[in-house]
C-alpha positions as CSV (number, residue, x, y, z in Angstrom):
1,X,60.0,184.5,74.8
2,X,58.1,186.3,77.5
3,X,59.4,189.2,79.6
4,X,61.6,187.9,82.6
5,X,59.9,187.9,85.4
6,X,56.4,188.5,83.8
7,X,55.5,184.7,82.4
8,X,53.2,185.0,79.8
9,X,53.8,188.4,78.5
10,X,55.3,189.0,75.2
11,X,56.9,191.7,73.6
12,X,55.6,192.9,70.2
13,X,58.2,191.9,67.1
14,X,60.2,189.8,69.2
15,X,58.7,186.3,68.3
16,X,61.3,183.3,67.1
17,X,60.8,181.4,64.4
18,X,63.0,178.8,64.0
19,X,62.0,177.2,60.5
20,X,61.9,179.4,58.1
21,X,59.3,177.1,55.5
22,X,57.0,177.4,58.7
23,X,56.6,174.3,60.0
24,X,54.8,173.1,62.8
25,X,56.9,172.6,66.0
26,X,56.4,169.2,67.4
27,X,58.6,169.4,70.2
28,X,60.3,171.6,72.4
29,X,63.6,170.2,75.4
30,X,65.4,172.4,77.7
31,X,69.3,171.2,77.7
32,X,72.7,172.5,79.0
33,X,73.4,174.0,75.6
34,X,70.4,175.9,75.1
35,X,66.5,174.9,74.0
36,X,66.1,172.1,71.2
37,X,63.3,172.8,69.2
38,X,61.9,170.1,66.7
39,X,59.5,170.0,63.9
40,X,58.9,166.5,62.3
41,X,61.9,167.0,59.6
42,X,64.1,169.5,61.0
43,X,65.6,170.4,64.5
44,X,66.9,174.0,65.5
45,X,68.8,175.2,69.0
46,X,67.4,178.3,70.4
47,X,70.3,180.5,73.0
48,X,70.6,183.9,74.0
49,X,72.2,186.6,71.6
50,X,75.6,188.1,71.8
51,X,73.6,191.5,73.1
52,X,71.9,189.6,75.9
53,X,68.6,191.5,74.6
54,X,67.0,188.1,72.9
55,X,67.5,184.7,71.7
56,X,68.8,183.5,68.2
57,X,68.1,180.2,66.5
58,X,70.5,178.0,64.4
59,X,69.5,175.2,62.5
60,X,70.9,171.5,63.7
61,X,69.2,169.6,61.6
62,X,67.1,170.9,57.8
63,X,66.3,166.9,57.3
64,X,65.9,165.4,61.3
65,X,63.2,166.1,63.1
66,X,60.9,164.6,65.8
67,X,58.0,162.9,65.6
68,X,56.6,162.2,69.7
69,X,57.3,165.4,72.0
70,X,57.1,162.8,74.7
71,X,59.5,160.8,73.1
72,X,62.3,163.5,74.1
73,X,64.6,162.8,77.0
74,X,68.2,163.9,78.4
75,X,70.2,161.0,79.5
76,X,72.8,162.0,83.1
77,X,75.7,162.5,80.4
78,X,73.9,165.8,78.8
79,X,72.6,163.5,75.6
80,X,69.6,164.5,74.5
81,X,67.9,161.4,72.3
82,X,64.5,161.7,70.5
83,X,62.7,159.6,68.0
84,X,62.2,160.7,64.5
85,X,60.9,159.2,62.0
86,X,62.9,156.8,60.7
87,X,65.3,156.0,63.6
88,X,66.5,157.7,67.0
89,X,68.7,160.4,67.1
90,X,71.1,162.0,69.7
91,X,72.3,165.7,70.0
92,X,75.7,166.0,72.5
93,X,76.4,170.1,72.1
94,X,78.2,169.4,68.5
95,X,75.9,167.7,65.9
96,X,72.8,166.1,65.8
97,X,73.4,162.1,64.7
98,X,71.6,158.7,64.3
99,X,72.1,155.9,67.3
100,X,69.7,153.5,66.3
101,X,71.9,151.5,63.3
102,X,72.2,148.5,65.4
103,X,68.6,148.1,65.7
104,X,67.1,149.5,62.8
105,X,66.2,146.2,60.9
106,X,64.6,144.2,64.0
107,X,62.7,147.2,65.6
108,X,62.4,151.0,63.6
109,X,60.7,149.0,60.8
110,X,57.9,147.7,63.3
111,X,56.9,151.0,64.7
112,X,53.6,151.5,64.1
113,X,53.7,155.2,61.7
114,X,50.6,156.0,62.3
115,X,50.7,155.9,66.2
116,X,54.5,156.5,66.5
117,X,53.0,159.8,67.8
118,X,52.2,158.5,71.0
119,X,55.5,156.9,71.8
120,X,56.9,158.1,75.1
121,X,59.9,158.1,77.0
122,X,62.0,158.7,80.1
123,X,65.2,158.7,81.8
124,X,66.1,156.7,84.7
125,X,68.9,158.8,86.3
126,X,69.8,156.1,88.7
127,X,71.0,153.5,85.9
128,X,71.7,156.3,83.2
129,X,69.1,154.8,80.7
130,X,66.9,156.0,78.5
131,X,63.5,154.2,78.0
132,X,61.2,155.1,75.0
133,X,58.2,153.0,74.6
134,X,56.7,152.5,71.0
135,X,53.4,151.0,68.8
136,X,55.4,148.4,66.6
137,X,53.6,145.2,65.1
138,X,50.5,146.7,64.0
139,X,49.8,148.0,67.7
140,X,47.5,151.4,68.3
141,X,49.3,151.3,72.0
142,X,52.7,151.5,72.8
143,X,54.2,147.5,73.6
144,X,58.0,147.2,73.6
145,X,60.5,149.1,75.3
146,X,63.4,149.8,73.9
147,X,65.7,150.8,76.8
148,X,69.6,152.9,75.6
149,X,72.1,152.7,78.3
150,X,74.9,155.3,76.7
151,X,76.1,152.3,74.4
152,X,73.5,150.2,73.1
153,X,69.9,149.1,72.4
154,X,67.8,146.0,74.3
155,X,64.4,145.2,74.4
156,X,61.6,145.6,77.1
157,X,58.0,144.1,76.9
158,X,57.3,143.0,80.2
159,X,55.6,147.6,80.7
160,X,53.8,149.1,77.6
161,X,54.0,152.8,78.7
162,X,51.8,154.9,77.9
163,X,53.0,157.9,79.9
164,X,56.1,158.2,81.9
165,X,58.0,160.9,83.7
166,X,60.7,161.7,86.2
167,X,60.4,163.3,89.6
168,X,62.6,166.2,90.3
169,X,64.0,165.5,93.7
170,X,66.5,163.2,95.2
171,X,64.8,160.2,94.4
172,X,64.5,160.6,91.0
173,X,61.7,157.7,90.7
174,X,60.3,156.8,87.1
175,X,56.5,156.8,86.9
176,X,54.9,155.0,84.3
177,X,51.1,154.7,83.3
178,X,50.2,151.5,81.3
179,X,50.2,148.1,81.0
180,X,52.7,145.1,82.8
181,X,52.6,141.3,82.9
182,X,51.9,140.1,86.3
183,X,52.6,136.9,87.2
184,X,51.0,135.0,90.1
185,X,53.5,134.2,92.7
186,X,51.1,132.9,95.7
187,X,50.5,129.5,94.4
């Protein structure tokens, strides 16, 4: 952590790490418990010390991790969701868990592992959903959507997002980059 007030500047010996076999972090989310921090097979909270002097870190997860930093996203409730490697997962302030039972035969065994990197998701605040685009069938671009409302899974392929954020006002709009089917409605 850097010195408050002074982004940027760090204090000698007072570096965090998390994992202690040293793996690479592979993702990083702010939430109202404290700072998730994510390497591809293990995720770790990061929040102030009892002194008030530093931060601390406490292990989640030593087996889930996250595999897309952009796949991250924090749903109106205070769930956090993030894809890992095998399924989605969910941390509400207690315990890190799997969400993605329901649709692990029809979809998480279509991702395609070798571009699941570039997977990418968002929250729409207005409907409470969180929208993670993924490579599945073979694809080196992300084309299906799969869209969690709080209480299950469906499917979206009419956008392949490739990038996709929030804004931070009163709007809260959803921006996507990428591809959607457009139909001609003149004729």
């Amino acid at each position: 952590p850097s010195a408050p007030l002074f982004w940027g500047t760090f204090p000698r010996d007072s570096e965090i790490i998390p994992d202690p076999t040293g793996n690479q972090v592979t993702g990083m989310c702010n939430t109202s418990f404290g700072m998730l921090v994510f390497t591809d097979s293990s995720t770790f909270l990061v929040t102030p010390n009892q002194e008030g002097t530093g931060f601390r870190a406490a292990t989640l997860s030593s087996v889930v991790g996250c595999v897309s930093p952009d796949s991250i996203g924090t749903l109106p409730t205070g769930l956090t969701l993030w894809l890992g490697d095998r399924e989605f997962f969910a941390y509400d302030g207690d315990k890190v868990y799997p969400i993605s039972r329901d649709i692990k035969e029809n979809v998480m065994r279509r991702i395609n592992r070798g571009y699941h990197l570039k997977a990418c998701a968002g929250v729409d605040m207005t409907m409470g959903e969180y929208r993670c685009s993924l490579p599945v069938d073979g694809s080196i671009k992300n084309n299906l959507t799969m869209v969690f409302d709080g209480e299950g899974w469906r499917e979206r392929d009419d956008v392949r997002m490739q990038a996709v954020c929030t804004t931070r006002d009163h709007r809260n709009y959803m921006l996507a980059l990428g591809y959607a089917d457009v139909t001609d409605t003149t004729t």
